[in-house]
PDB file of N, CA, C and O in Angstrom:
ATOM      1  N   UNK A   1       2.696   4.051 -24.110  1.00  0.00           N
ATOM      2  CA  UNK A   1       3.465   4.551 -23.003  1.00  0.00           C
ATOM      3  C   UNK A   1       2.633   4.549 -21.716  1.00  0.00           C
ATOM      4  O   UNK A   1       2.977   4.272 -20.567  1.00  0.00           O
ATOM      5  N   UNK A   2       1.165   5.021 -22.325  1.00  0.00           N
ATOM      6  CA  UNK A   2       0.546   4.999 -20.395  1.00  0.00           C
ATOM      7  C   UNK A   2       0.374   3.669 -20.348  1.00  0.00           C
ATOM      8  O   UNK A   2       0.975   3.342 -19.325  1.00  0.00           O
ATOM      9  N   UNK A   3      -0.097   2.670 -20.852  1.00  0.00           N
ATOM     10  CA  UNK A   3       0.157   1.092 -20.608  1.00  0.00           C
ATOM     11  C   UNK A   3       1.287   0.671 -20.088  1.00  0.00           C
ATOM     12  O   UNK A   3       1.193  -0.232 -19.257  1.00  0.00           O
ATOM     13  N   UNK A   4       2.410   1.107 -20.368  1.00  0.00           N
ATOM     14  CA  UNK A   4       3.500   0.605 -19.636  1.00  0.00           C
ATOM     15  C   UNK A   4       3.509   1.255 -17.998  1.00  0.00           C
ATOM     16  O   UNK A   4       3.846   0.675 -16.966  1.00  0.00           O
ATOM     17  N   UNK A   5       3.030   2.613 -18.172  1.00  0.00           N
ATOM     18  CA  UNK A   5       3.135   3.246 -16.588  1.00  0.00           C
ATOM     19  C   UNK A   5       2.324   2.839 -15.776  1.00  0.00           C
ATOM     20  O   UNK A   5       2.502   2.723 -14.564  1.00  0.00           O
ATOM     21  N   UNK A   6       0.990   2.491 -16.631  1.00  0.00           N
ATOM     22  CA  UNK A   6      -0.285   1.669 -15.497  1.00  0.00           C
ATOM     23  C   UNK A   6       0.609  -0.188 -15.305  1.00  0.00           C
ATOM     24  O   UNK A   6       1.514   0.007 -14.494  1.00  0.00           O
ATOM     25  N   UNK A   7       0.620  -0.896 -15.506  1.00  0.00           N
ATOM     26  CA  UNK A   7       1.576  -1.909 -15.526  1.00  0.00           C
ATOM     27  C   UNK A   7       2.993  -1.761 -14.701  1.00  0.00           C
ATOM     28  O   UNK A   7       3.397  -2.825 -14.232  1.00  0.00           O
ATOM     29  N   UNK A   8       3.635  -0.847 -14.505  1.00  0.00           N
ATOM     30  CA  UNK A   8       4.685  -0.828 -13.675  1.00  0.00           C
ATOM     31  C   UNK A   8       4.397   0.060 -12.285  1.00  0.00           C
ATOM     32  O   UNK A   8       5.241   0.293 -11.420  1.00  0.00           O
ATOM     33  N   UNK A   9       3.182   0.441 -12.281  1.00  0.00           N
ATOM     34  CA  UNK A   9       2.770   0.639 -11.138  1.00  0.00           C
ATOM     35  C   UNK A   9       1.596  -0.488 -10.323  1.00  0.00           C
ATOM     36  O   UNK A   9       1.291  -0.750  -9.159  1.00  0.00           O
ATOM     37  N   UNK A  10       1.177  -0.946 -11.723  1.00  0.00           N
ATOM     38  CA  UNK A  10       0.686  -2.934 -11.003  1.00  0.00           C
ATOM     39  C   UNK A  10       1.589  -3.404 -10.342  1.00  0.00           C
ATOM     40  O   UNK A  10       1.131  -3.917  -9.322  1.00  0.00           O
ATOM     41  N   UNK A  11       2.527  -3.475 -10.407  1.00  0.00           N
ATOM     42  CA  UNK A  11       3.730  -4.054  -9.849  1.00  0.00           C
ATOM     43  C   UNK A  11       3.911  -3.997  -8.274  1.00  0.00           C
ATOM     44  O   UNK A  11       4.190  -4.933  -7.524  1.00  0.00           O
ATOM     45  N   UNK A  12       3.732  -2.951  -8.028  1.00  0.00           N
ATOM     46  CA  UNK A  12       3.855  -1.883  -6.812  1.00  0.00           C
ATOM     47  C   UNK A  12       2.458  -2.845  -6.104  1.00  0.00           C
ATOM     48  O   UNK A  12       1.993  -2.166  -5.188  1.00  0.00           O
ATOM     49  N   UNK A  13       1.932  -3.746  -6.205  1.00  0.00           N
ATOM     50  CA  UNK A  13       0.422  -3.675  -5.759  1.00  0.00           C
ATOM     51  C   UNK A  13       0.708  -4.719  -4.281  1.00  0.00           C
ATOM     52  O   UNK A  13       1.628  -5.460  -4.628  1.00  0.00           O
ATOM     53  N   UNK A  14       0.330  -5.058  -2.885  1.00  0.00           N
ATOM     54  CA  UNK A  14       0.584  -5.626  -2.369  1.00  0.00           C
ATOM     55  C   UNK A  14       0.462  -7.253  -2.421  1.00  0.00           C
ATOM     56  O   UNK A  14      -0.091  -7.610  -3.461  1.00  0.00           O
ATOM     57  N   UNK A  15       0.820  -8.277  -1.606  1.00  0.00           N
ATOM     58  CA  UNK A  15       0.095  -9.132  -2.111  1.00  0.00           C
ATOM     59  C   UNK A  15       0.294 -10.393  -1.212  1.00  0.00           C
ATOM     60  O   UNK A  15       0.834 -10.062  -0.156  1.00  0.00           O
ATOM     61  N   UNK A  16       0.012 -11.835  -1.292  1.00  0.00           N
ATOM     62  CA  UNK A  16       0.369 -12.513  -0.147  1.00  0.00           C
ATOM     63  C   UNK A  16       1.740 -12.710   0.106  1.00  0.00           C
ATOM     64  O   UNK A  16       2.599 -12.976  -0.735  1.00  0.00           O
ATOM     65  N   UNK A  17       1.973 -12.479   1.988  1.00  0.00           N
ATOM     66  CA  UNK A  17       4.124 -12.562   1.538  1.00  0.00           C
ATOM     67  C   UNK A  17       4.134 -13.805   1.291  1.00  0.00           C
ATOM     68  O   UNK A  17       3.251 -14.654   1.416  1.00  0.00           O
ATOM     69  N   UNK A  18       5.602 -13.892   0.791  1.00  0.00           N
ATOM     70  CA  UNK A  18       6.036 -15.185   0.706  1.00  0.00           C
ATOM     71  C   UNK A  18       5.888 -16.042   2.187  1.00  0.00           C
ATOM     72  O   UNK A  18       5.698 -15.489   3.271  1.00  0.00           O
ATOM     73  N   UNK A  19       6.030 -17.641   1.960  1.00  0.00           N
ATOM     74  CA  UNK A  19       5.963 -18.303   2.377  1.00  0.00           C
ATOM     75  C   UNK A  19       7.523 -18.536   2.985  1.00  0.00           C
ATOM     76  O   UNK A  19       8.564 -18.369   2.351  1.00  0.00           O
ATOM     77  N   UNK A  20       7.395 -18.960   4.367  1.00  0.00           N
ATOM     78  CA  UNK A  20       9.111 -19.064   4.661  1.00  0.00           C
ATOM     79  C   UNK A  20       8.858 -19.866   5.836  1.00  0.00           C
ATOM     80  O   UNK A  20       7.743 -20.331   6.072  1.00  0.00           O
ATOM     81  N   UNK A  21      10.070 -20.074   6.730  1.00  0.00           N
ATOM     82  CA  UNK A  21       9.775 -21.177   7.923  1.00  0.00           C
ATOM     83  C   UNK A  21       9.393 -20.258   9.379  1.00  0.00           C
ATOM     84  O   UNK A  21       8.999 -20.882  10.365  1.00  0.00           O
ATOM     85  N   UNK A  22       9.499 -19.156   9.420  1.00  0.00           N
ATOM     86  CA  UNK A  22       9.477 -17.843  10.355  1.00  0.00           C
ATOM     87  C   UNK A  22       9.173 -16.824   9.852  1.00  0.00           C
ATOM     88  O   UNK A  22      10.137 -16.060   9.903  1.00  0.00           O
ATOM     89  N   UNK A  23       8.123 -16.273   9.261  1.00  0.00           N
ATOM     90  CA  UNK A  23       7.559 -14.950   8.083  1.00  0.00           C
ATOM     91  C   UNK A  23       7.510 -14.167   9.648  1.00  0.00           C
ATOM     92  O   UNK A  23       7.033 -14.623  10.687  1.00  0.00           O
ATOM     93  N   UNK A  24       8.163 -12.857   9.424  1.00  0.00           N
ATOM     94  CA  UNK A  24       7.947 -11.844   9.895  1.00  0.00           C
ATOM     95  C   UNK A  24       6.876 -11.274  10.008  1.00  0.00           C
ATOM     96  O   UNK A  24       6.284 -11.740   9.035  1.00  0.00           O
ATOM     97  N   UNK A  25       6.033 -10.453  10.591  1.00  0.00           N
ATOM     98  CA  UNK A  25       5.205  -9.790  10.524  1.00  0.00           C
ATOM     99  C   UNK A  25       5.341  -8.640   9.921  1.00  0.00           C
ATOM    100  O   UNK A  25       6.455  -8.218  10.230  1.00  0.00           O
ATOM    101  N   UNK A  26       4.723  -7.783   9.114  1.00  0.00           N
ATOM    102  CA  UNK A  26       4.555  -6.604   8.828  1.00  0.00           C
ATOM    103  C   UNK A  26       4.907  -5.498   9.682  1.00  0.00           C
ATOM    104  O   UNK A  26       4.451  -5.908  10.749  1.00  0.00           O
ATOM    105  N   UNK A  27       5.296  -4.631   9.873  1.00  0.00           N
ATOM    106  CA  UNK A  27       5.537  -3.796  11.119  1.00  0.00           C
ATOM    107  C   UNK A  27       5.067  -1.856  10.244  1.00  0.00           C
ATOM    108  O   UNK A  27       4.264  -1.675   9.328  1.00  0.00           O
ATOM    109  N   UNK A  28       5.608  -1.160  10.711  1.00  0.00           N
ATOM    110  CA  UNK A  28       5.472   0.122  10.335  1.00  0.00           C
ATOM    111  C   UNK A  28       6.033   0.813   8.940  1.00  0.00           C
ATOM    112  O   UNK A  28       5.565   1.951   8.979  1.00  0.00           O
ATOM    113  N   UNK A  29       6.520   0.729   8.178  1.00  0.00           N
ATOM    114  CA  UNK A  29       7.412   0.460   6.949  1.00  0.00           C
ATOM    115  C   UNK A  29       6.768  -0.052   6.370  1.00  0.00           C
ATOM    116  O   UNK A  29       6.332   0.691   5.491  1.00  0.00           O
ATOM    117  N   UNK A  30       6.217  -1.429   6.292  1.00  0.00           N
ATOM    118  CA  UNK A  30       5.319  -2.188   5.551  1.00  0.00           C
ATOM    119  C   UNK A  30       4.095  -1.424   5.138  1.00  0.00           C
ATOM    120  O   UNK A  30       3.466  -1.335   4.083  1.00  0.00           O
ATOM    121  N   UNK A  31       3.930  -0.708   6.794  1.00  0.00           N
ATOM    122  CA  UNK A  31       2.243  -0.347   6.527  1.00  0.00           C
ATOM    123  C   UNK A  31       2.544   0.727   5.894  1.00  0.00           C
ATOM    124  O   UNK A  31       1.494   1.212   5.471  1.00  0.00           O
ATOM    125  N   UNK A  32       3.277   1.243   5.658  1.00  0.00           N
ATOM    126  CA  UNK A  32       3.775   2.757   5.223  1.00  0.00           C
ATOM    127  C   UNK A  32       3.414   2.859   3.517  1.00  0.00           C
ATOM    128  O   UNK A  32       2.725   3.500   2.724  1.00  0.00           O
ATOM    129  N   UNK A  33       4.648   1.470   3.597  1.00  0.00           N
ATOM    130  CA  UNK A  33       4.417   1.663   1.772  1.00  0.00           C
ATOM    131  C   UNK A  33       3.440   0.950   1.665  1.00  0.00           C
ATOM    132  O   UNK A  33       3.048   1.355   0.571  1.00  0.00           O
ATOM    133  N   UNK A  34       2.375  -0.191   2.101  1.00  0.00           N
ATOM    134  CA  UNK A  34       1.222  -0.394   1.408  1.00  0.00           C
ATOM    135  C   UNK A  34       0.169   0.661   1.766  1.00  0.00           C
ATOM    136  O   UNK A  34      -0.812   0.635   1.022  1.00  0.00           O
ATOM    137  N   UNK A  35       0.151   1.571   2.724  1.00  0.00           N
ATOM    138  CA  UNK A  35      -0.282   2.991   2.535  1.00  0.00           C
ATOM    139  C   UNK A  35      -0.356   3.746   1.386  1.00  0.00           C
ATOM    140  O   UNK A  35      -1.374   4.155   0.828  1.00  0.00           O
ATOM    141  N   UNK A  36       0.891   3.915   1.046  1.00  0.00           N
ATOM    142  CA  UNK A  36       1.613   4.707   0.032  1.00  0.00           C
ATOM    143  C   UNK A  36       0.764   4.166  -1.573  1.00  0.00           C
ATOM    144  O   UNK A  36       0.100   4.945  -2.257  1.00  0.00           O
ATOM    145  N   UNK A  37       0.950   2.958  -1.855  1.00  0.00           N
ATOM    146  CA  UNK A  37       0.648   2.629  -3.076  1.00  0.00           C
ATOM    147  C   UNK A  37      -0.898   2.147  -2.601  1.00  0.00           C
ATOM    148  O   UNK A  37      -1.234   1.417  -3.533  1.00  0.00           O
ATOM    149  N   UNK A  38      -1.765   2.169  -1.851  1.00  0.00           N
ATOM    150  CA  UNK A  38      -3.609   2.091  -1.802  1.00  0.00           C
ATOM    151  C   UNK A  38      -3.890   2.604  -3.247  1.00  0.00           C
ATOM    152  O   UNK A  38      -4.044   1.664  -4.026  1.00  0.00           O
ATOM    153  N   UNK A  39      -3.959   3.390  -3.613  1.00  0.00           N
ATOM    154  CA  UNK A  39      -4.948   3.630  -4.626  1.00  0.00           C
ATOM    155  C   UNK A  39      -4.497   2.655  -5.946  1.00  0.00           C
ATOM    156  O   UNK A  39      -5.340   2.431  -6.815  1.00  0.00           O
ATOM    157  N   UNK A  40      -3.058   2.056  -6.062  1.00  0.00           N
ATOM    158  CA  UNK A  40      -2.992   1.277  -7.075  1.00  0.00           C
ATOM    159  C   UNK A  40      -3.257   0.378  -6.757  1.00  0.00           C
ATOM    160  O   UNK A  40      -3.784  -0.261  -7.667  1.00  0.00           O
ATOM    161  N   UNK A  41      -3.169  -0.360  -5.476  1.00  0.00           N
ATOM    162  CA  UNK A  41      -3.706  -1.543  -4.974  1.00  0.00           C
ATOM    163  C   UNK A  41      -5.267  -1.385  -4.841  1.00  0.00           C
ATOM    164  O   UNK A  41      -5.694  -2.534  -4.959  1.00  0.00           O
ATOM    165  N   UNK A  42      -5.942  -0.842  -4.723  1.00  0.00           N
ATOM    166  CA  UNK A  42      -6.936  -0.995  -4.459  1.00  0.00           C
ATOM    167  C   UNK A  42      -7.734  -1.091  -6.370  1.00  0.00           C
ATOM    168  O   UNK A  42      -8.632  -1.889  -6.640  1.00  0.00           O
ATOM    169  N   UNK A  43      -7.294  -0.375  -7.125  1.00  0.00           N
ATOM    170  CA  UNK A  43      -7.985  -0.620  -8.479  1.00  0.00           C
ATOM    171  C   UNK A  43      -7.471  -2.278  -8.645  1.00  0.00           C
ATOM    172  O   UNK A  43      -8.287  -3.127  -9.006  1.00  0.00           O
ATOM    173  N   UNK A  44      -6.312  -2.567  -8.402  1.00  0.00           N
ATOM    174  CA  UNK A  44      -5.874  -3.834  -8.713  1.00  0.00           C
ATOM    175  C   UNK A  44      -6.598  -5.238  -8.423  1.00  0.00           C
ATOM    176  O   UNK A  44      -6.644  -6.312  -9.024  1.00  0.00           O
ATOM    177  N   UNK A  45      -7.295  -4.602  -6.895  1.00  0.00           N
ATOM    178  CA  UNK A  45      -7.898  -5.504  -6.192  1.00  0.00           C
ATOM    179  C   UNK A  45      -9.081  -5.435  -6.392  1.00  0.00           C
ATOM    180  O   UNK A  45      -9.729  -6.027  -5.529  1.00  0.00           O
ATOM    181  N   UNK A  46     -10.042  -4.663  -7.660  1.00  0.00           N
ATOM    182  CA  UNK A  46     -10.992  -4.810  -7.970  1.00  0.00           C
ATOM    183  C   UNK A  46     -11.115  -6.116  -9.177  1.00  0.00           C
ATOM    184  O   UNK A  46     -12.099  -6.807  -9.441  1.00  0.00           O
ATOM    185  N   UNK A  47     -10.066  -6.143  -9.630  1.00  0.00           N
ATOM    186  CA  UNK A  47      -9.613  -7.339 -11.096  1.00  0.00           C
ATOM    187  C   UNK A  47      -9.030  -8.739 -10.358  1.00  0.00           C
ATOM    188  O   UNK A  47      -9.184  -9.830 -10.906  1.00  0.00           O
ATOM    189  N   UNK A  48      -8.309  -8.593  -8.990  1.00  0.00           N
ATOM    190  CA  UNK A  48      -7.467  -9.608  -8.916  1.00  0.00           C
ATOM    191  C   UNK A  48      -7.963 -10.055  -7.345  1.00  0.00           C
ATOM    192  O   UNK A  48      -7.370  -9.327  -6.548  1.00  0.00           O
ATOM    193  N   UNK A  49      -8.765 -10.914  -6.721  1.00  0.00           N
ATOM    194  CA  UNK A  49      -9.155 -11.308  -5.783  1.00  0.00           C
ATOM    195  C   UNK A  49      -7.690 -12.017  -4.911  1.00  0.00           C
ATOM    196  O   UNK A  49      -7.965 -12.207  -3.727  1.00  0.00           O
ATOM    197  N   UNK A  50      -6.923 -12.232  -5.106  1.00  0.00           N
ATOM    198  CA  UNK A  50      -5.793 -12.223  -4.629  1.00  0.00           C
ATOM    199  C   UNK A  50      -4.602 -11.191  -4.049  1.00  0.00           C
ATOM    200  O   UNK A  50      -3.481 -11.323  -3.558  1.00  0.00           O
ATOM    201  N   UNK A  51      -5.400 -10.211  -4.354  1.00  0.00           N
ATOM    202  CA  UNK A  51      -4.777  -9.093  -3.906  1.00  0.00           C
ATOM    203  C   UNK A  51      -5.841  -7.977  -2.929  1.00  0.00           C
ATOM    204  O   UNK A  51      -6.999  -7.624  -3.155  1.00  0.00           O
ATOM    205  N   UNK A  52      -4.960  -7.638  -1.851  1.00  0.00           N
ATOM    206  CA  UNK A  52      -5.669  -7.325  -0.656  1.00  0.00           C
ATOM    207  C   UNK A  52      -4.864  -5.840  -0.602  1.00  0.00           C
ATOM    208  O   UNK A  52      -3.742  -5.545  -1.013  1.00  0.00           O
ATOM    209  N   UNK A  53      -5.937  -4.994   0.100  1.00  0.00           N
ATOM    210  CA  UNK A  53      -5.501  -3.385   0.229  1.00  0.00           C
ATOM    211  C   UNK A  53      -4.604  -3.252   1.762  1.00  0.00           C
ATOM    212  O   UNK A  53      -3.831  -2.340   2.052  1.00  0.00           O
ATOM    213  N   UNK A  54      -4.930  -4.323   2.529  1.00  0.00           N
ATOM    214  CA  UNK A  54      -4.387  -4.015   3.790  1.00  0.00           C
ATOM    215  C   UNK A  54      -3.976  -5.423   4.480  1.00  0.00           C
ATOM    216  O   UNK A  54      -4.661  -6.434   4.635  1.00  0.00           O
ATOM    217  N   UNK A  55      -2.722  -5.175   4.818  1.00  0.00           N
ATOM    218  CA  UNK A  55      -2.211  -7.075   5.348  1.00  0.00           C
ATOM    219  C   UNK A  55      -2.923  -7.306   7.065  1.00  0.00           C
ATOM    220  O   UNK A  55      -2.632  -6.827   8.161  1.00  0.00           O
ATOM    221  N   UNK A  56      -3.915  -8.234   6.612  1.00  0.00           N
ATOM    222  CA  UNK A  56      -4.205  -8.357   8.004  1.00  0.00           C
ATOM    223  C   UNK A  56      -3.279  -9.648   8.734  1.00  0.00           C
ATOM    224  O   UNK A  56      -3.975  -9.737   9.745  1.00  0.00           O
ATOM    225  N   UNK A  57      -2.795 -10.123   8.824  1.00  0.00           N
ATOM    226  CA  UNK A  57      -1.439 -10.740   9.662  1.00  0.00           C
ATOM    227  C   UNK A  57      -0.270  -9.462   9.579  1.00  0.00           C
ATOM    228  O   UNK A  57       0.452  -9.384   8.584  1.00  0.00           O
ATOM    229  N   UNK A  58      -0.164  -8.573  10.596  1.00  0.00           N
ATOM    230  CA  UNK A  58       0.279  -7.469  10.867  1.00  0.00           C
ATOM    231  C   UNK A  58       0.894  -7.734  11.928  1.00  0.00           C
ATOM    232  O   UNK A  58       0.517  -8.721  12.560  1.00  0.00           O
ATOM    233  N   UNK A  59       2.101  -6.873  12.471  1.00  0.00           N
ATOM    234  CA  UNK A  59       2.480  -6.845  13.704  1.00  0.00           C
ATOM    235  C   UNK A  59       1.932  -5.495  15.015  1.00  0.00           C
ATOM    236  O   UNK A  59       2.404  -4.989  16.033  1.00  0.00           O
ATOM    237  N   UNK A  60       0.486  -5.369  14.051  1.00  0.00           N
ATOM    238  CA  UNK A  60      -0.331  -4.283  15.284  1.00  0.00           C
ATOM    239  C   UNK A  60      -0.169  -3.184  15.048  1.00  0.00           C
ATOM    240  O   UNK A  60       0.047  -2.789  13.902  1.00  0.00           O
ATOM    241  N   UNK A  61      -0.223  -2.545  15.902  1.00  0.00           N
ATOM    242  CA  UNK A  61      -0.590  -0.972  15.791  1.00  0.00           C
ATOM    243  C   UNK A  61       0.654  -0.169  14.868  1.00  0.00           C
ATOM    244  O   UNK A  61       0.474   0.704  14.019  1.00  0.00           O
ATOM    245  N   UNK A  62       1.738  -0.658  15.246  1.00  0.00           N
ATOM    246  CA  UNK A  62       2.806   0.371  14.003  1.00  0.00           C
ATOM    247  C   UNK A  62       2.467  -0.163  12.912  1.00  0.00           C
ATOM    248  O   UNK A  62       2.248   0.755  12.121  1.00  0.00           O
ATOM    249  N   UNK A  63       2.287  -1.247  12.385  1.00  0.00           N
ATOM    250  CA  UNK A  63       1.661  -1.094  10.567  1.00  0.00           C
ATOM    251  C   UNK A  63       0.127  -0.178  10.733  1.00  0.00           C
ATOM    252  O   UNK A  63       0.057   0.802   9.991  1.00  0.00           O
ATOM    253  N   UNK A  64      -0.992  -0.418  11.579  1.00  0.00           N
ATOM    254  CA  UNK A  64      -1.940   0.121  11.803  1.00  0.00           C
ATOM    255  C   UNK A  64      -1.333   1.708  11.246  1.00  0.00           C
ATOM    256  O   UNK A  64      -1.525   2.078  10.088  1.00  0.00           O
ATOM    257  N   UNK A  65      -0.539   2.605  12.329  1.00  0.00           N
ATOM    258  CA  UNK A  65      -0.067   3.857  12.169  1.00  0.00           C
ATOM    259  C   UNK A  65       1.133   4.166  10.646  1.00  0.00           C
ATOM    260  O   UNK A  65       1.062   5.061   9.804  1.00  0.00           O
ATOM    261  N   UNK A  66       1.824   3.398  10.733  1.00  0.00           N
ATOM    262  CA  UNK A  66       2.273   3.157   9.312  1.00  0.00           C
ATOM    263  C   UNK A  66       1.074   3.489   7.814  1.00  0.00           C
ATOM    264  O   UNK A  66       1.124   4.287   6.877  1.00  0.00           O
ATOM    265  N   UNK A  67       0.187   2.537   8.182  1.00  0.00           N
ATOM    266  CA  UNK A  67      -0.402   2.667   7.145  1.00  0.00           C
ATOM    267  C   UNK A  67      -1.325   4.002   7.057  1.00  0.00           C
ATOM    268  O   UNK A  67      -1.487   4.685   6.045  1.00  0.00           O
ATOM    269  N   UNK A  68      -1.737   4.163   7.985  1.00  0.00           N
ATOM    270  CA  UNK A  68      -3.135   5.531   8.120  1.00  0.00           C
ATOM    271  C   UNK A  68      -1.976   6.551   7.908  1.00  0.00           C
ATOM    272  O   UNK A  68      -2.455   7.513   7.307  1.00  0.00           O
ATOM    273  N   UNK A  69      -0.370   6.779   8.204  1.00  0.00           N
ATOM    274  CA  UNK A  69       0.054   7.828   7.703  1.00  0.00           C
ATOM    275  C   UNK A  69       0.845   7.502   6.422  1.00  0.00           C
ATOM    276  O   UNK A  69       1.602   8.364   5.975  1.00  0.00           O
ATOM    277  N   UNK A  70       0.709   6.213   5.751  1.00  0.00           N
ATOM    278  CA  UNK A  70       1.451   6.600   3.860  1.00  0.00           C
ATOM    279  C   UNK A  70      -0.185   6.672   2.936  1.00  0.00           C
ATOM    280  O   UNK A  70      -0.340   6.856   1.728  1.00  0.00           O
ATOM    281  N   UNK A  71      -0.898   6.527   3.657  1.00  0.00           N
ATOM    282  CA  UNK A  71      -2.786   6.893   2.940  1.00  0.00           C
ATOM    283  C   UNK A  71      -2.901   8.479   3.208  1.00  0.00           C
ATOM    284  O   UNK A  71      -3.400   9.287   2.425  1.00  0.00           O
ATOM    285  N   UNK A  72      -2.328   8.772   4.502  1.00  0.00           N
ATOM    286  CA  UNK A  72      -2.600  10.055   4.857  1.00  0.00           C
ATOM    287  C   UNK A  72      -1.717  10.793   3.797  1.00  0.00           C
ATOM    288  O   UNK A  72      -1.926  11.746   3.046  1.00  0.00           O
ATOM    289  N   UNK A  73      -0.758  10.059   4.013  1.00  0.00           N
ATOM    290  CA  UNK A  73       0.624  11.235   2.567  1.00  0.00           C
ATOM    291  C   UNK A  73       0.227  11.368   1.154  1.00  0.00           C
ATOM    292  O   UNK A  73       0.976  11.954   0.371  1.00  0.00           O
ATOM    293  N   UNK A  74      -0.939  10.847   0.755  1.00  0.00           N
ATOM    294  CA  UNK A  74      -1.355  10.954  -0.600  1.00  0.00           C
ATOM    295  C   UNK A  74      -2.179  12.260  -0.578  1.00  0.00           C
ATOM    296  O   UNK A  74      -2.670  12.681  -1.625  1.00  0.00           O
ATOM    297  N   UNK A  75      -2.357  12.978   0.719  1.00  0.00           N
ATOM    298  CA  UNK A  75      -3.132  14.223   0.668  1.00  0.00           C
ATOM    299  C   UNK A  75      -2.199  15.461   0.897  1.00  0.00           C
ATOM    300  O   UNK A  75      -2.523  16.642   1.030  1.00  0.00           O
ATOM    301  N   UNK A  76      -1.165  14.982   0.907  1.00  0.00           N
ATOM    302  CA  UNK A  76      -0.254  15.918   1.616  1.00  0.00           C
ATOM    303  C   UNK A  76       0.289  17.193   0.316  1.00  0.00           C
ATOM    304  O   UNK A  76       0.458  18.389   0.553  1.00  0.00           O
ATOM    305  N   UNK A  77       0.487  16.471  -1.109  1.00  0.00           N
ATOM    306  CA  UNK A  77       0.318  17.646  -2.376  1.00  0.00           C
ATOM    307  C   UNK A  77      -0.433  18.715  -2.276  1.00  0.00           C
ATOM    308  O   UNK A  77      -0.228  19.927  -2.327  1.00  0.00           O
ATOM    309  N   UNK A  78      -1.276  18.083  -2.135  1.00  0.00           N
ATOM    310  CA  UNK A  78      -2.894  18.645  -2.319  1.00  0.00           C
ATOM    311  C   UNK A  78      -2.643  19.711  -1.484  1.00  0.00           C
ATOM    312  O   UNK A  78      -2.468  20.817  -1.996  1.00  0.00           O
ATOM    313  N   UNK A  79      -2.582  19.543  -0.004  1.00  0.00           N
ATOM    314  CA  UNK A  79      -2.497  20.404   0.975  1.00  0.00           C
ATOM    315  C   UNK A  79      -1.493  21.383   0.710  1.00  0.00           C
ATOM    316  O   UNK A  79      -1.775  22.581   0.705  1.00  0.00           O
ATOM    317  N   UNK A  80      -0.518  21.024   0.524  1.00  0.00           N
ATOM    318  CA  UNK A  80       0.652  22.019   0.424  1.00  0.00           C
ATOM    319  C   UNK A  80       0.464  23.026  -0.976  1.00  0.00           C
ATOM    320  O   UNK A  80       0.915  24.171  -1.015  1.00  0.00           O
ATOM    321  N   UNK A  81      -0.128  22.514  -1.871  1.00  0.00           N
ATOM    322  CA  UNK A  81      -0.426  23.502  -3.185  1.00  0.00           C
ATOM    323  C   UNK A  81      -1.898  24.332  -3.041  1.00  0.00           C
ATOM    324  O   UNK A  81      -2.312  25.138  -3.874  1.00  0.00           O
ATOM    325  N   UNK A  82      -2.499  23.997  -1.954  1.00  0.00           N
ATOM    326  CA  UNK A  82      -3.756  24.993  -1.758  1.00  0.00           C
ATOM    327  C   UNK A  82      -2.914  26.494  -1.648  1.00  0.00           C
ATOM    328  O   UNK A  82      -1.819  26.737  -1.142  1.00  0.00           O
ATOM    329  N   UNK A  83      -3.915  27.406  -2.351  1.00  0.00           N
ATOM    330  CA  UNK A  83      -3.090  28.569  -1.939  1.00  0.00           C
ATOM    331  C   UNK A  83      -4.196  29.484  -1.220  1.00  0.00           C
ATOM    332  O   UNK A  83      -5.361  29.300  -1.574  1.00  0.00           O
ATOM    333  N   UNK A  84      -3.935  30.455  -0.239  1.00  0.00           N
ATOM    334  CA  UNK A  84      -4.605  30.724   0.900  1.00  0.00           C
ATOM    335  C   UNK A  84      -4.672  31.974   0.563  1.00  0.00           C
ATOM    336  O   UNK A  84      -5.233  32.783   1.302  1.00  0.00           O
TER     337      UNK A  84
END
């Protein structure tokens, strides 16, 4: 069972976009959720040299802010269950 949960969260891992005749850039959303899933991407990208933690062909600063706040939201549990 945890083999299947580590494996369907491989899934989740970022990776090169597809190829098309006009590829969009990444924008804020993008950076959000490859924010969001870093820590599975990043073990992933210790095994798979094809896989990158952060898209650098970006559309600038909103994936930039995108991403520093779905990395930032992985602390946000944490924070909220401290008890004072």
């Amino acid at each position: 069972m945890i083999g299947v949960g580590i494996l369907l969260l491989a899934a989740c891992a970022a990776g090169p976009p597809p190829v098309s005749d006009a590829p969009a850039a990444p924008g804020f959303l993008t950076g959000f959720w490859h924010g969001l899933i870093l820590p599975v991407t990043f073990v992933v990208s210790l095994f798979d040299d094809g896989v990158g933690v952060y898209e650098t062909h970006n559309s600038g600063h909103l994936y930039d802010l995108g991403f520093v706040l779905g990395a930032g939201g992985l602390a946000l549990p944490g924070i909220f269950a401290r008890r004072g």
